[in-house]
C-alpha positions in Angstrom: -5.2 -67.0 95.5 -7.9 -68.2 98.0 -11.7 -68.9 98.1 -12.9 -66.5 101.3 -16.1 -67.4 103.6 -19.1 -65.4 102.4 -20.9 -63.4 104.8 -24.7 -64.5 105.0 -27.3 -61.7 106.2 -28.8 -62.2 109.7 -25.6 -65.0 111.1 -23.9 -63.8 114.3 -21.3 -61.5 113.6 -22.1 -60.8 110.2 -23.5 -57.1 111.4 -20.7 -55.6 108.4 -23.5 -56.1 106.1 -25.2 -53.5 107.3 -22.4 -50.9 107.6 -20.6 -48.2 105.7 -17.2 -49.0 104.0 -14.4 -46.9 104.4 -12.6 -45.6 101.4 -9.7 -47.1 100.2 -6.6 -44.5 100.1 -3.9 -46.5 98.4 -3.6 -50.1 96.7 -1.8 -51.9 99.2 -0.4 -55.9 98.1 -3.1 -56.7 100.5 -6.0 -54.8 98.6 -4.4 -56.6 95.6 -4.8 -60.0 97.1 -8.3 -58.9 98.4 -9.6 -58.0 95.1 -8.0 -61.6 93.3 -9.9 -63.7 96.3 -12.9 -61.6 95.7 -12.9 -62.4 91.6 -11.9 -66.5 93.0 -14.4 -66.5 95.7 -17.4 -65.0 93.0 -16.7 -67.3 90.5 -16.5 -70.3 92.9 -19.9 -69.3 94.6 -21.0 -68.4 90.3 -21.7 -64.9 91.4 -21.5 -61.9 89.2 -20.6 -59.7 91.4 -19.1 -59.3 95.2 -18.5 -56.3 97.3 -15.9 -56.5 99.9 -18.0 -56.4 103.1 -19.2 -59.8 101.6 -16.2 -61.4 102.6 -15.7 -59.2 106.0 -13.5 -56.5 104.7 -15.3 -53.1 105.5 -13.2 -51.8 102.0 -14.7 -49.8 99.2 -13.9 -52.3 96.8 -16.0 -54.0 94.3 -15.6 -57.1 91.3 -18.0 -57.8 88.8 -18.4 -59.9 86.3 -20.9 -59.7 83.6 -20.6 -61.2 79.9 -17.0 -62.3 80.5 -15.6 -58.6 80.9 -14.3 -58.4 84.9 -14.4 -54.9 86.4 -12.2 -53.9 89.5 -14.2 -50.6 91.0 -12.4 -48.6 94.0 -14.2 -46.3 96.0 -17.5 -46.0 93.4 -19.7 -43.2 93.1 -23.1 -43.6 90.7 -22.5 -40.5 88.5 -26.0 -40.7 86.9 -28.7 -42.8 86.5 -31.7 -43.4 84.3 -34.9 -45.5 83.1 -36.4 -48.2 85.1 -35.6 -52.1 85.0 -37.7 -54.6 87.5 -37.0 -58.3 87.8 -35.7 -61.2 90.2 -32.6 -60.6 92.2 -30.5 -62.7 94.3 -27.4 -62.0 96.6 -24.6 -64.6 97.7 -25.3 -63.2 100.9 -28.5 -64.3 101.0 -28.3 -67.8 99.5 -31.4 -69.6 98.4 -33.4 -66.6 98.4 -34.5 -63.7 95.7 -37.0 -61.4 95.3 -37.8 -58.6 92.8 -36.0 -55.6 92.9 -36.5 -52.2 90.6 -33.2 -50.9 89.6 -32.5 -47.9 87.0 -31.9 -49.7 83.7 -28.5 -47.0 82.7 -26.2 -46.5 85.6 -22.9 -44.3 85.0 -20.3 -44.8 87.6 -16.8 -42.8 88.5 -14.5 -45.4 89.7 -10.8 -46.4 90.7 -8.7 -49.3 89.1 -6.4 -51.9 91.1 -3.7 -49.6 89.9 -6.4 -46.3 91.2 -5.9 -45.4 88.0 -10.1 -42.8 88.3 -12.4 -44.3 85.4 -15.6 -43.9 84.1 -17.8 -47.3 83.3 -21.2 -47.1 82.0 -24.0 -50.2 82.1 -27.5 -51.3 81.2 -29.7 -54.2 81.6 -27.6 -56.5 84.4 -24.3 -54.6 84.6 -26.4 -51.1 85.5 -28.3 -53.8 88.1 -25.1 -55.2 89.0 -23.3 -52.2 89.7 -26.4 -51.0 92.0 -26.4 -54.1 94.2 -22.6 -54.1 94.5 -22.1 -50.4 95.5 -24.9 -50.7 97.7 -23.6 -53.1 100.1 -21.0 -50.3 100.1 -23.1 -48.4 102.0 -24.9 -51.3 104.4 -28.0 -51.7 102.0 -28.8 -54.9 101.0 -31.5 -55.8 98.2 -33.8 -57.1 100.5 -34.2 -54.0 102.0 -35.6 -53.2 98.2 -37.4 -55.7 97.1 -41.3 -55.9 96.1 -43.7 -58.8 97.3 -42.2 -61.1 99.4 -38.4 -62.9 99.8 -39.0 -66.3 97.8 -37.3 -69.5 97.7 -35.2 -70.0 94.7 -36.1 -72.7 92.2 -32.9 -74.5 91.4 -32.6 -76.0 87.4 -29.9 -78.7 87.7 -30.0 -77.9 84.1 -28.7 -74.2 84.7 -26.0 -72.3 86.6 -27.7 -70.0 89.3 -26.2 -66.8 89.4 -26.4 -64.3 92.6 -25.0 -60.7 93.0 
């Protein structure tokens, strides 16, 4: 499909970031094209995960992408959530920077499929923290508004694959 700009945090015009998405009612072809340039755009920018106000589209949509098992999630809500997890944390929206973030280590979500077919998914470990950052930026937070300490530069290994939520 196509590769779509990513939003960064604090360009001009970029103020979706920091807004509320509206609630998808039906799967339209154009919330099916949305969520294939999402999946393109995250694994061209080796993301694990991209929310649609990301890529400008104040949507309640959300792909991740964690272990090689892709998840399409349509208006998410976090059903429960449990036990503690803190480490490093990065955001394609926020290139070149991380900072560590304390996330519940079990998240259990209620979600819609690309067909709005209602599901239930269930993570730990990175997929409970991916599913936290993601649906945030649902709702205009970013993880920089959680982080601990201060915003760092990442350290890039040429040797390994950065990846960003």
């Amino acid at each position: 499909m196509a590769i779509r700009n990513i939003r960064i945090l604090g360009e001009d015009g970029d103020e979706i970031l920091s807004k509320t998405a509206k609630e998808v009612i039906e799967v339209t072809p154009r919330i099916k094209e949305l969520i294939q340039d999402m999946f393109d755009t995250m694994h061209e920018a080796f993301g694990v995960g991209l929310a649609a106000p990301q890529v400008g589209v104040r949507k309640r949509v959300v792909v991740i992408e964690v272990e090689e098992v892709p998840y399409v999630l349509i208006n998410p809500v976090v059903l429960e959530k449990s036990g503690e997890q803190t480490g490093p944390e990065g955001c394609l929206s926020v290139p070149g920077k991380s900072g560590t973030v304390t996330r519940p280590n079990y998240v259990k979500v209620k979600a819609f499929n690309e067909n709005m077919e209602e599901y239930i998914i269930e993570g730990t470990e990175l997929l409970a923290r991916c599913l936290c950052h993601e649906i945030d930026h649902l709702d205009g937070v970013m993880y920089v508004d959680k982080i601990e300490g201060e915003l760092e530069e990442d350290e890039i290994d040429e040797d390994e694959d950065e990846l960003d939520l």
